[in-house]
N, C-alpha and C positions, 0 to 999 in steps of 0.2 A: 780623804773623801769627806764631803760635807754631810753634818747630817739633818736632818729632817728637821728640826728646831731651826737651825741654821740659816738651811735654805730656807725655811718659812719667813726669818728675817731678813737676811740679806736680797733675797728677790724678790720678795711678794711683799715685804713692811711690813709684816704683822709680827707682836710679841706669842698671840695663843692661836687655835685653830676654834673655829667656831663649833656648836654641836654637831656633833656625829663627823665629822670632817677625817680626825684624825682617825677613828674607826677605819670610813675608806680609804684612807692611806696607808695602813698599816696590812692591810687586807690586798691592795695591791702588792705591795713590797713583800709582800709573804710568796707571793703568786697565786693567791687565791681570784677564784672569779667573785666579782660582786655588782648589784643593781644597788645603786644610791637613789634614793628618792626624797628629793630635798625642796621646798619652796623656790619658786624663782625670787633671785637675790640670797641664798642662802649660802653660797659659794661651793658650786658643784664642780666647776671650772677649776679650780684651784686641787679638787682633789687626786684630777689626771694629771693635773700640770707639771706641780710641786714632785711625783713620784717620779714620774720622767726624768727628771732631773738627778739622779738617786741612782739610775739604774743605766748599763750599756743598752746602745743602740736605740733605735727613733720610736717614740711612738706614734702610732698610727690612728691618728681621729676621725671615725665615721661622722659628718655632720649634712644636713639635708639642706641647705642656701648656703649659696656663694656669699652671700653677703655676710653670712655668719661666722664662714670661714677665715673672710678676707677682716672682722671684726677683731678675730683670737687675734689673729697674724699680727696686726697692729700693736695689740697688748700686748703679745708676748716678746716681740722685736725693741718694744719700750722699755721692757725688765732686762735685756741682754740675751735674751734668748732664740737659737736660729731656728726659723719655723719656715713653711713655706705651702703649697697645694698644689695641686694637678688638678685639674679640671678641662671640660669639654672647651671653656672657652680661651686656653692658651694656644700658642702654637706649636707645633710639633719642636722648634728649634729652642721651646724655652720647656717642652716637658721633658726632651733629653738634657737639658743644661741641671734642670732639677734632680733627673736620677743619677747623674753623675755628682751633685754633693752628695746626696745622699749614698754611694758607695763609698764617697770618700770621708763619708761619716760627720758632714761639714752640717747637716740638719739635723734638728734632734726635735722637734714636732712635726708630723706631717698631716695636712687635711685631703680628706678625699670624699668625694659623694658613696653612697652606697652602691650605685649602677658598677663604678668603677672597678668592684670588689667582683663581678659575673666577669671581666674580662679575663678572659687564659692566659695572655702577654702580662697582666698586671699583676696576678697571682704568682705568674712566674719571677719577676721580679722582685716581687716582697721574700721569697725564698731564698733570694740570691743576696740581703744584705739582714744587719742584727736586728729582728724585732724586739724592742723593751717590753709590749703589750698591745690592746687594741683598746680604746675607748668607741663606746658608741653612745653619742651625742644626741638627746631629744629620743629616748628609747622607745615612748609609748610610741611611734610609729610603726612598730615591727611587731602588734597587736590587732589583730582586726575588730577585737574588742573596744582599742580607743579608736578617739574620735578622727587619729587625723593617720589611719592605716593606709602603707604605706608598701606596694609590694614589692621593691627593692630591701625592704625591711626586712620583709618576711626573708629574705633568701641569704643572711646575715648568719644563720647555724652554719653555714660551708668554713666559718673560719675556723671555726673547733676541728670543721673535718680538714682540712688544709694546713692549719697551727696547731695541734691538736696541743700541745703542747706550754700552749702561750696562753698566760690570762687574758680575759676580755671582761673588760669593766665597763658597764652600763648607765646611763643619769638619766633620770627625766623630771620633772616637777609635778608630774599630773599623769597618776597610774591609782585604779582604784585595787581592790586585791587581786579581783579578776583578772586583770591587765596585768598585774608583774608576774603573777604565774604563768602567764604564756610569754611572756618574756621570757623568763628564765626556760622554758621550754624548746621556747625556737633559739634560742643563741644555745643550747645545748650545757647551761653553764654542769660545773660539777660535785658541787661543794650543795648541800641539803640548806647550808644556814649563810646562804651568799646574799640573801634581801639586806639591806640597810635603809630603814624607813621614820624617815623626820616626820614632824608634825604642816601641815599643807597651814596654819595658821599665819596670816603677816599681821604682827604687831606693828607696823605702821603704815597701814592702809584704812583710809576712814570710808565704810563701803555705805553709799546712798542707792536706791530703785526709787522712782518717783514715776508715776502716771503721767503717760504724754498725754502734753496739751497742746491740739494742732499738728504742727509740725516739729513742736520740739524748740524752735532755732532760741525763742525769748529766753525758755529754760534753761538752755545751754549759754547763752548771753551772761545772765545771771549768774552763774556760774562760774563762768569764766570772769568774771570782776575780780576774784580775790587768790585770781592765776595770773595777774598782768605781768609780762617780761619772761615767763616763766614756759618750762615747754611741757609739752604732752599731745596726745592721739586723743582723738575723733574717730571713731569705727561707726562707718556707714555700711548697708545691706548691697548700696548699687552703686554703681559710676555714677550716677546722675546728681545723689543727693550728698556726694561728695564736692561734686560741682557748685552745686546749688549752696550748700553751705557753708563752703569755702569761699565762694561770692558774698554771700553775708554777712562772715566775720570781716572779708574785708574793705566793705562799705562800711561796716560799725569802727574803724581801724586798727582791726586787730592785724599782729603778723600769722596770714593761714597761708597755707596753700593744699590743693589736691591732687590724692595720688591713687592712682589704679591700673589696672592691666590697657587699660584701653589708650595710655600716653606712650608714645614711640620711647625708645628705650634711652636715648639721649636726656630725653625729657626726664624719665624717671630719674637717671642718674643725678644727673640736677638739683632734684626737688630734695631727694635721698641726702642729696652734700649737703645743701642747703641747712637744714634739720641739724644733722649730725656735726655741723661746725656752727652749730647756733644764729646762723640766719633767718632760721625761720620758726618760729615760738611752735604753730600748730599745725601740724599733720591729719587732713582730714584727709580718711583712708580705708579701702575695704580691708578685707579682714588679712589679707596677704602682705601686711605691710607691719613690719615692727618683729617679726619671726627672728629676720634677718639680723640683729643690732644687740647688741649689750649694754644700749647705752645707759649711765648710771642714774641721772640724774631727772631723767621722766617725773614728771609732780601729777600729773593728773591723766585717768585716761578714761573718755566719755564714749557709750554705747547711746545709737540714738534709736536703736532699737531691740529686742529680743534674739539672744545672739543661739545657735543650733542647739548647743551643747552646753551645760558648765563644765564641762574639761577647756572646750575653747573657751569659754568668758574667762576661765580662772585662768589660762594661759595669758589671756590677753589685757587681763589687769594687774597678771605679774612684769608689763611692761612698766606698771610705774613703782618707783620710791627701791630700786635696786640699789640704793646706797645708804637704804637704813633709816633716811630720812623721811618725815610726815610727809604721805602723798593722798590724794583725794580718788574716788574712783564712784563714776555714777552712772545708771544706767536707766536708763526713760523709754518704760512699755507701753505698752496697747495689746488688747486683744487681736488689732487685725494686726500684728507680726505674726500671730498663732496661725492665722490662716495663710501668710504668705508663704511660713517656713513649711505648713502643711501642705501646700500646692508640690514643693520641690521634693518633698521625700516619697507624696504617690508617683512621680517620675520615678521613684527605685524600683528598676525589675528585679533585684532576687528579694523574695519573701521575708528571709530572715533578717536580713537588714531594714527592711520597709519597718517592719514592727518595731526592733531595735530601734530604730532612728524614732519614731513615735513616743516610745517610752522615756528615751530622752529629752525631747523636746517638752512634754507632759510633768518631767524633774525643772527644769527650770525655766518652763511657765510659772511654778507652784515656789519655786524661788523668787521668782519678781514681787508675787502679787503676796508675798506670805509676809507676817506681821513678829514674824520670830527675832532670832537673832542671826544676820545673815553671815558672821564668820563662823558661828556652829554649824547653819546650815551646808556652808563648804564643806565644811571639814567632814560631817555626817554621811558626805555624798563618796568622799574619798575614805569611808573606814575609819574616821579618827576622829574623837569623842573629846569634845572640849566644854566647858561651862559658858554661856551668855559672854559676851564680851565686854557689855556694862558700857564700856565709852568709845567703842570705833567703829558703828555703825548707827544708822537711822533711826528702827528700831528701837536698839536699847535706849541710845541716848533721850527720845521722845518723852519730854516728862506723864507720868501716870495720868492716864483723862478718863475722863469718865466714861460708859462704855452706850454707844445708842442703838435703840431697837429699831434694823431695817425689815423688820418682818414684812411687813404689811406691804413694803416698797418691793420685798422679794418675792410677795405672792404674784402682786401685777407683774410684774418684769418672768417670771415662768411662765404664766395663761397667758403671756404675747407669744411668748414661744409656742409654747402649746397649741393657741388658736390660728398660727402661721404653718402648725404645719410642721414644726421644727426645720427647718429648710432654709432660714437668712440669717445673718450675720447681726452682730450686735450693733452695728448703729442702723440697720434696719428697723430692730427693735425698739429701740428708741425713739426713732423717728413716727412710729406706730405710735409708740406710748404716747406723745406729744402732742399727736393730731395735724403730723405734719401732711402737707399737701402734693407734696411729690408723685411727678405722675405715674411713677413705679408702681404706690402704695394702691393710687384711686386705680392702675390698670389691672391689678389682682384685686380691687374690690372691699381690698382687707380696711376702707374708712369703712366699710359697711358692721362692721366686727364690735362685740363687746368691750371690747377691751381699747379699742382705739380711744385718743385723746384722755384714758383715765391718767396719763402720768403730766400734764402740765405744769403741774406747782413743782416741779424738780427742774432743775435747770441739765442741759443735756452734761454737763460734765459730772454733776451727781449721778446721772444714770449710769453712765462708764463705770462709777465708783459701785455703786450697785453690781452692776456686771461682773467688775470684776473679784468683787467679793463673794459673789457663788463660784467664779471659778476655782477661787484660791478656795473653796471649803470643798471643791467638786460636788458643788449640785446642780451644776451645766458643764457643758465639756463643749470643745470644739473641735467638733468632727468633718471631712468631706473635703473637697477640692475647692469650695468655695467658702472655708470659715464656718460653716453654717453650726448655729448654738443648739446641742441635743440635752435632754435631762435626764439626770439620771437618777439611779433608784433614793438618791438621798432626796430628791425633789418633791417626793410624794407626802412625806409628813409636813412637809412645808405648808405646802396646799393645802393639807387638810387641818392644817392650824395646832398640830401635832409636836412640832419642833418649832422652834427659833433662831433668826437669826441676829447677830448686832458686829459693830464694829468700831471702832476708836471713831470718836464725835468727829476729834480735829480732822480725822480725814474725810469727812460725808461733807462738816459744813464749809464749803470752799467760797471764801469772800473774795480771792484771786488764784489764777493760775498756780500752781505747786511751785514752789522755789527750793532750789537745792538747800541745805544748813551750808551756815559758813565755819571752814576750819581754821581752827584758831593756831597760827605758825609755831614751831618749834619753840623752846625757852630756852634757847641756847642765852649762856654769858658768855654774849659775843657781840662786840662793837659791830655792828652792822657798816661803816665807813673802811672801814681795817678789812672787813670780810669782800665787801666790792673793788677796794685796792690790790687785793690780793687774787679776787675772779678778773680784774682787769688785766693786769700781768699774763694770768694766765691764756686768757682770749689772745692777747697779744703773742707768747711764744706759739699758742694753737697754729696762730695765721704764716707766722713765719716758718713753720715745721710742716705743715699744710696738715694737721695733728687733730684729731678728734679732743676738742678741750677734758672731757671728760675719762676720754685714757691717758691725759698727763698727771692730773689729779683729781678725783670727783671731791662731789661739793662734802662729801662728809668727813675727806683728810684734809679739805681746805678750812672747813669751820674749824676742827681743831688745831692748823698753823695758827690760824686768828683767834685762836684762847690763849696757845701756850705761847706764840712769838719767838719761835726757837731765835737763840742769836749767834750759834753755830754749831758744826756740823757733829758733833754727838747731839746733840739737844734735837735738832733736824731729824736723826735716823732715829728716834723714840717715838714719833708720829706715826699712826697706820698706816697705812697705804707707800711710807715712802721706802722703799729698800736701797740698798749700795747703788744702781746700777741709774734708779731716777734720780738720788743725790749730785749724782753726777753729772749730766745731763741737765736737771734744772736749779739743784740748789742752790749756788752763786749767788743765781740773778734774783730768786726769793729773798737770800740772807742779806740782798743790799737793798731789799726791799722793805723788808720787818726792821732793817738795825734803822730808815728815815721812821716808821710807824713807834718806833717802841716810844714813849716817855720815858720823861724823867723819873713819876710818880705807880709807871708800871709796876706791879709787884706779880712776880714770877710764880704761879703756882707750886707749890711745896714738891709736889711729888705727881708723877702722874694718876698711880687708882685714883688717889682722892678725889682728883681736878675732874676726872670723867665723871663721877658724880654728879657736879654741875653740867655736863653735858649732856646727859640723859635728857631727854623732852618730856614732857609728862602728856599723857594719853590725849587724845583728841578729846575735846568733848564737843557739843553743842555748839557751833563754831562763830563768834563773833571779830571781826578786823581789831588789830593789834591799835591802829590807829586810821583814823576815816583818808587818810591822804598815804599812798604805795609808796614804798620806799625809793623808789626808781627815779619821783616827783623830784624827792628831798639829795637824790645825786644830781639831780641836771641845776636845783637850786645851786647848791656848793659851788658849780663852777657859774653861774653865773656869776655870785659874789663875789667870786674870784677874776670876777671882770671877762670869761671866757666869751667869744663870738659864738655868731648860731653856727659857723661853719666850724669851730675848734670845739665845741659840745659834740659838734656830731662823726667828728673823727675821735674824741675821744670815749665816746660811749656809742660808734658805731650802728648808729640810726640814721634811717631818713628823712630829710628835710621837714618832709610832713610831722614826724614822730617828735622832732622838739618843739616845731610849733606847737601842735599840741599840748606839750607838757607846760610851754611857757604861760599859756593860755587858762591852762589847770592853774597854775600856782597863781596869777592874777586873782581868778576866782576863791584862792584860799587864803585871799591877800596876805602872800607868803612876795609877792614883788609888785611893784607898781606900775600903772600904766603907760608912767615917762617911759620907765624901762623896758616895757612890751613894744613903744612905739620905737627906742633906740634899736633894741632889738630883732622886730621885724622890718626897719629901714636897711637893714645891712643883706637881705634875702633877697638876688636876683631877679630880677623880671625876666620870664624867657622869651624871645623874641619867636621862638620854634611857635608859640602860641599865634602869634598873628599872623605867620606863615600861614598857619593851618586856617585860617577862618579866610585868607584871600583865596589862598590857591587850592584849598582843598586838603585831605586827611593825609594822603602820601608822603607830603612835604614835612611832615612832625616825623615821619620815622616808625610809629610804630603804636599801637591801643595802649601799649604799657607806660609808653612816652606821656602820651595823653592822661590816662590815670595818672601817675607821679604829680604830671602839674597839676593838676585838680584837685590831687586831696593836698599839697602845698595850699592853692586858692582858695582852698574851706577852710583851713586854717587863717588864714590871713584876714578871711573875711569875716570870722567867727570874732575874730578882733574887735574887728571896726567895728560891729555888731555892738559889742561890750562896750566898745568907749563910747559910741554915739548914746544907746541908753542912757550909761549914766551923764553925759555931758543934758541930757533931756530933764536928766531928774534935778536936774541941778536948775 
């Protein structure tokens, strides 16, 4: 029988177990009950998985989305492992085909929802073959303390009463103490010292909050400049402004698309595939979206508003950088989210929730707007005491400025309040301060007031800044169904010229809109050429295996194929990620892949510890582009000079027509190719004939709106050309 070393290399590729990993595994195999509490991307997955394997008979994984299910199944089916699920949405002829392996012992993981576990028929079943244990997956659900309780959770102690006998092993990534002691209470565990709790810290997440401006969309534009090719989520509050922004990214041409409860379920599945086999770069998405996926390789994920909760925010920025590697994570307030989020929790009828949900929302307001360091602030929130982070956040990075005195700006901006009444909303206030003419203000009267038009010489996004700077000290709050700003007892020395207030310069004096910082990419020594030869292979077996590229190999076992260049198959099985079972399956076609890549003048690293040393990134800082032109530019170049067509660019690097025009157009502008070869180049591009169908005979005749787009952002492209040549042909 294999043992735990073992199987950690042969199936999983790994040489060690990460922190605390092994602890839970050992704790399993003991038969002890235990809660793992581990960052998301920490490898909590790995610590049911691995022991399963170890022991007779299936284990049994509680997990809350199908989709999360059918995520494992994929991975663990790719290690050689027989997994499978039951859920409401098979059919009775394939949920008996599945209890019949598993009698015949043919499964050795199974997924199930938690409802499934109240059925009498299914309790009786699981009695009647070998349970190994029970894992319950995403555990803060079965808290009505966390954020996202769950009452199928709650009814999860029946298996202690049911299996009294059989360990049950719990994960979550986001349980404060509170939370895993009722955990441990309702799952009935037995053991006093069953907690196993990591540190909620990601060393490589670089965390940005920046003040919205407007709507946000230029913010996030800006942003996403030094994300090009690269995928990540968008968390929107509604359908609408998921619509809305996902239209914007893609008239600026990025690859978005939008997803929420409100698209028929075909459609969902779609947009989901889409994503998840790399068609489509950005997921603009309400907050239900990305639960479901383990995908590894997420680089950025944007809030474009103030999310409930930081249990949910921290959940939902542990979608990005699950593979170790540097990911960006930003989030763009306003005070009026305080009052939207505030409208939906006075809809709570029980009492004690109302409050509860207030006091959270009030934590990570004071998050957004606060000037600390915001991976200590997580961490502080979850019981776990860390030091400033110094280089992977906002915050610290900010060089020291000098500090300015908003006193005088906070005495006027309270006596609006005051003289209102305390009763309106912060750009009401504002607008008061300004002397604005809105017929709200003259039909209350309130141009008639002291305090009207004394705030002019500030421009309204300094007042915001003002605003939101007594929120974050709490010397206004927002209270009421309508946002409305009240003051409170810190307010009074204000007034009365008793206290002070001040705040970082660079943030009061705003000469433009807030711009995210840029992060500066990993330092890998890693030919970038060699590392795309190697993601293209990959995209390539993904399509033919219909394979989530990212459960064949993420991008963090693939950088290091392209340091070390294995050039056979011991050399191959020393890499992370790859065990016996993917060796198998893909090494081949890698190993005839690296033996065209390698040189003459290659030199083989010595040994592996050392070589990982150069792999290490060094911390985020302050973030400036590696080089002013994307790397993606400098692939489409390569094959042109390789003489490639626009139609053999774009099956080789699997873009749309529009997408290399573009890039062609780019590299003219960085007279990286010339305009002979823009105009050889785009004489080879199709005219569609569909196009003047539609102008004789009407819209029907094209097929379809999406038809329509496609050729058009083609036709901007093409004409963005002629643009460029005619100029210069002018200047000449």
């Amino acid at each position: 029988m294999a043992n735990k070393q073992q199987t950690l290399q042969e199936v999983f590729g790994f040489d060690s177990f990460r922190p605390l990993q092994e602890q839970a595994v050992d704790k399993i195999l003991a038969g002890e009950d235990v809660l793992l509490i581990l960052p998301t991307g920490g490898g909590k997955s790995l610590c049911y998985q691995l022991p399963a394997l170890l022991m007779e008979g299936v284990l049994v994984v509680i997990s809350p989305l199908l989709a999360l299910m059918q995520d494992q199944i994929l991975g663990l089916e790719n290690k050689g492992v027989k997994a499978a699920m039951l859920s409401s949405m098979q059919t009775m002829e394939e949920i008996r085909a599945t209890e019949a392996a598993l009698k015949n012992q043919d499964i050795k993981v199974l997924f199930v929802a938690p409802e499934r576990l109240q059925n009498a028929y299914f309790l009786s079943f699981l009695k009647s073959i070998k349970i190994a244990f029970f894992a319950v997956d995403e555990a803060h659900c079965v808290s009505e303390w966390g954020h996202e309780f769950r009452a199928d959770y709650r009814e999860l102690g029946l298996l202690k009463t049911n299996f009294p006998d059989i360990t049950v092993a719990a994960f979550t990534a986001t349980a404060t103490h509170q939370v895993e002691k009722d955990i441990v209470v309702q799952l009935n565990f037995k053991q006093k010292d069953s907690i196993i709790r990591g540190t909620v810290f990601r060393d490589n997440l670089y965390i940005s909050a920046v003040a919205r401006q407007g709507n946000g969309n230029q913010q996030i534009l800006d942003f996403l400049e030094k994300h090009l090719n690269e995928q990540g989520i968008i968390y929107a509050q509604s359908r609408a402004k998921t619509e809305s922004l996902a239209k914007f990214l893609q008239e600026k041409g990025l690859s978005a698309q939008a997803y929420h409860a409100g698209l028929d379920t075909q459609k969902r599945k779609d947009i989901f595939s889409d994503f998840i086999h790399e068609k489509t770069d950005i997921m603009v998405a309400t907050i239900a979206f990305g639960m479901g996926i383990d995908k590894s390789d997420i680089r950025f994920v944007v809030h474009t508003s103030i999310p409930k909760t930081v249990e949910a925010y921290y959940q939902e920025i542990g979608r990005a950088g699950r593979d170790g590697l540097p990911s960006d994570v930003l989030l763009l307030y306003s005070t009026a989210d305080i009052g939207q989020q505030a409208r939906f929790i006075e809809e709570i009828e029980n009492e004690d929730y109302k409050k509860l949900a207030f006091k959270k929302l009030n934590i990570v307001k004071q998050y957004a707007f606060s000037e600390g360091c915001r991976h200590q602030a997580l961490s502080r929130y979850f019981d776990d005491e860390i030091s400033p982070c110094a280089t992977l956040c906002d915050n610290c990075t900010e060089p020291d400025t000098e500090r300015q005195d908003i006193t005088e700006l906070a005495q006027k901006f309270l006596s609006t309040i005051y003289r209102t009444e305390q009763l309106f909303g912060q750009n009401y206030i504002i607008d008061v301060l300004r002397g604005s003419k809105v017929q709200r203000i003259l039909n209350n009267k309130h141009d008639e007031l002291t305090v009207y038009g004394i705030g002019k010489d500030c421009s309204k996004p300094q007042w915001k800044i003002v605003g939101d700077r007594l929120l974050e000290l709490e010397i206004i709050q927002v209270a009421g169904e309508y946002g409305s700003l009240k003051l409170t007892d810190k307010a009074k020395p204000i007034l009365q010229s008793a206290a002070s207030v001040d705040m970082r310069a660079t943030h009061f004096k705003l000469s433009k809109p807030s711009v995210v910082k840029k992060s500066a990419p990993p330092k890998y020594d890693v030919d970038e050429a060699i590392f795309e030869s190697l993601r293209t292979l990959r995209s390539e077996i993904a399509r033919e295996t219909n394979m989530p590229a990212y459960i064949i190999f993420d991008n963090k076992t693939l950088q290091e194929i392209a340091y070390f260049l294995p050039d056979n198959e011991a050399k191959f099985l020393q890499i992370n990620g790859v065990g016996a079972v993917k060796y198998k399956k893909y090494g081949e076609q890698f190993l005839a892949l690296i033996n065209t890549l390698r040189t003459n003048d290659f030199q083989e690293p010595e040994h592996k510890e050392a070589a990982q040393v150069e792999l290490k990134y060094e911390a985020s800082q302050p973030k400036q582009p590696d080089t002013p032109l994307h790397k993606t530019y400098h692939l489409t170049l390569a094959l042109i000079q390789q003489g490639s067509s626009v139609e053999e660019i774009m099956k080789n690097r699997d873009f749309a027509t529009s997408t290399v025009l573009g890039h062609i157009n780019k590299l003219v502008e960085e007279n990286l190719i010339s305009d002979v070869q823009r105009r050889t180049l785009f004489s080879q591009v199709p005219q569609n004939p569909a196009l003047d169908d539609w102008v004789k005979q009407g819209i029907d005749s094209i097929g379809s709106v999406e038809s329509i787009q496609s050729y058009l952002a083609i036709y901007k492209q093409l004409e963005y050309g002629k643009t460029d040549i005619n100029e210069e042909q002018d200047d000449v």
